[in-house]
C-alpha positions as CSV (number, residue, x, y, z in Angstrom):
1,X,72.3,-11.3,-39.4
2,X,75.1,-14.0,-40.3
3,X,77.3,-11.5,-42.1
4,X,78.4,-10.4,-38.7
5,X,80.2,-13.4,-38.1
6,X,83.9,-13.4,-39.0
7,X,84.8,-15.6,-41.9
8,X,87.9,-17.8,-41.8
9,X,90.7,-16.8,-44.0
10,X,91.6,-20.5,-45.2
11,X,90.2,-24.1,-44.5
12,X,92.8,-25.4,-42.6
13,X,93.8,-21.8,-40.6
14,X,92.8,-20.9,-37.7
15,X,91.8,-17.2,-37.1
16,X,92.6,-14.9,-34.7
17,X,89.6,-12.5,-33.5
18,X,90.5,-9.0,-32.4
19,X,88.6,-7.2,-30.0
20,X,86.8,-5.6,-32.8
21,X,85.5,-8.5,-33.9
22,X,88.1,-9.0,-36.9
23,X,90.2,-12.2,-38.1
24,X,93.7,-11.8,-38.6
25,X,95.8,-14.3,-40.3
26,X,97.9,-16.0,-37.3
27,X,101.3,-15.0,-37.1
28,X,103.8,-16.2,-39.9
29,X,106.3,-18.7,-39.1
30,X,110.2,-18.0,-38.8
31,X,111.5,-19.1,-41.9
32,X,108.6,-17.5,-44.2
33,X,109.9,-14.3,-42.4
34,X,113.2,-15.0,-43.5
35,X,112.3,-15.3,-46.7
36,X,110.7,-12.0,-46.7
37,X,113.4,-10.1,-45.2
38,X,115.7,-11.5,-47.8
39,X,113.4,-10.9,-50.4
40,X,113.0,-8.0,-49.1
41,X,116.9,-6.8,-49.8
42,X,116.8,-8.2,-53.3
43,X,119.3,-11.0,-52.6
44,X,119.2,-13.8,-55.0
45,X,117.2,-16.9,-55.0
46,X,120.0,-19.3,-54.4
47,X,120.8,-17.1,-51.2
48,X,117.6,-17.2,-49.8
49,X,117.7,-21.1,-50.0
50,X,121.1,-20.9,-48.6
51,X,120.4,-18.7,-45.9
52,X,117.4,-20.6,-45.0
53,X,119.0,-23.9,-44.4
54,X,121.5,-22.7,-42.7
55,X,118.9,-21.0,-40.0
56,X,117.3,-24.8,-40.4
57,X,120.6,-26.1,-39.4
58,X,120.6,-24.4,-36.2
59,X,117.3,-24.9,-35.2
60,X,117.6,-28.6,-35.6
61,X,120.9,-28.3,-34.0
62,X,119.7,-27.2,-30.8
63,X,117.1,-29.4,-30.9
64,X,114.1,-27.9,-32.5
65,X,114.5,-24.7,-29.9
66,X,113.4,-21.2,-31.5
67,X,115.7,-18.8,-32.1
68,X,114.4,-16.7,-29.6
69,X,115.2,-18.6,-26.7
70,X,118.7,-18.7,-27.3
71,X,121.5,-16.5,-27.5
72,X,124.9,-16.2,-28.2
73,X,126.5,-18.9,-26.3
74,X,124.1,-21.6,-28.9
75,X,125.7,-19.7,-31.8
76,X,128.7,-19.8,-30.7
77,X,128.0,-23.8,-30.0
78,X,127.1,-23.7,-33.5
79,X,129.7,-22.2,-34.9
80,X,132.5,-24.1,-33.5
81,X,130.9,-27.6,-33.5
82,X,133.3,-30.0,-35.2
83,X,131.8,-33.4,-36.9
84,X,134.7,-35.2,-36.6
């Protein structure tokens, strides 16, 4: 009778039922799916760090926004910010 219930992938990760009644893992965050899409092209370590903290640098340019909110007028804010 209890092994119908769903068990939770990890302690501290919260599951997400399907209509079936399955878990899922919850979705992964942006910059682990970075990593896997430059892992996925064979690129080197060192540019998947670099890569990564420059996506980090936008985010936290805009003010912790997602990427998906914003659009090419924030790159292009990006881009031609000076620190002077």
């Amino acid at each position: 009778m209890l092994s119908n219930i769903p068990k939770p992938i990890l302690k501290n990760q919260i599951s997400v039922f399907t209509p079936n009644g399955q878990t899922e893992p919850p979705p992964r965050k942006l910059l682990d799916r970075v990593r896997d899409a430059i892992r996925v092209k064979h690129y080197s370590y060192q540019t998947e760090k670099s890569y990564v903290q420059w996506v980090r640098r936008f985010i936290l340019f805009h003010n912790k926004r997602h990427p998906s909110e914003m659009g090419g007028d924030e790159v292009n804010a990006f881009l031609t910010f000076s620190n002077r």
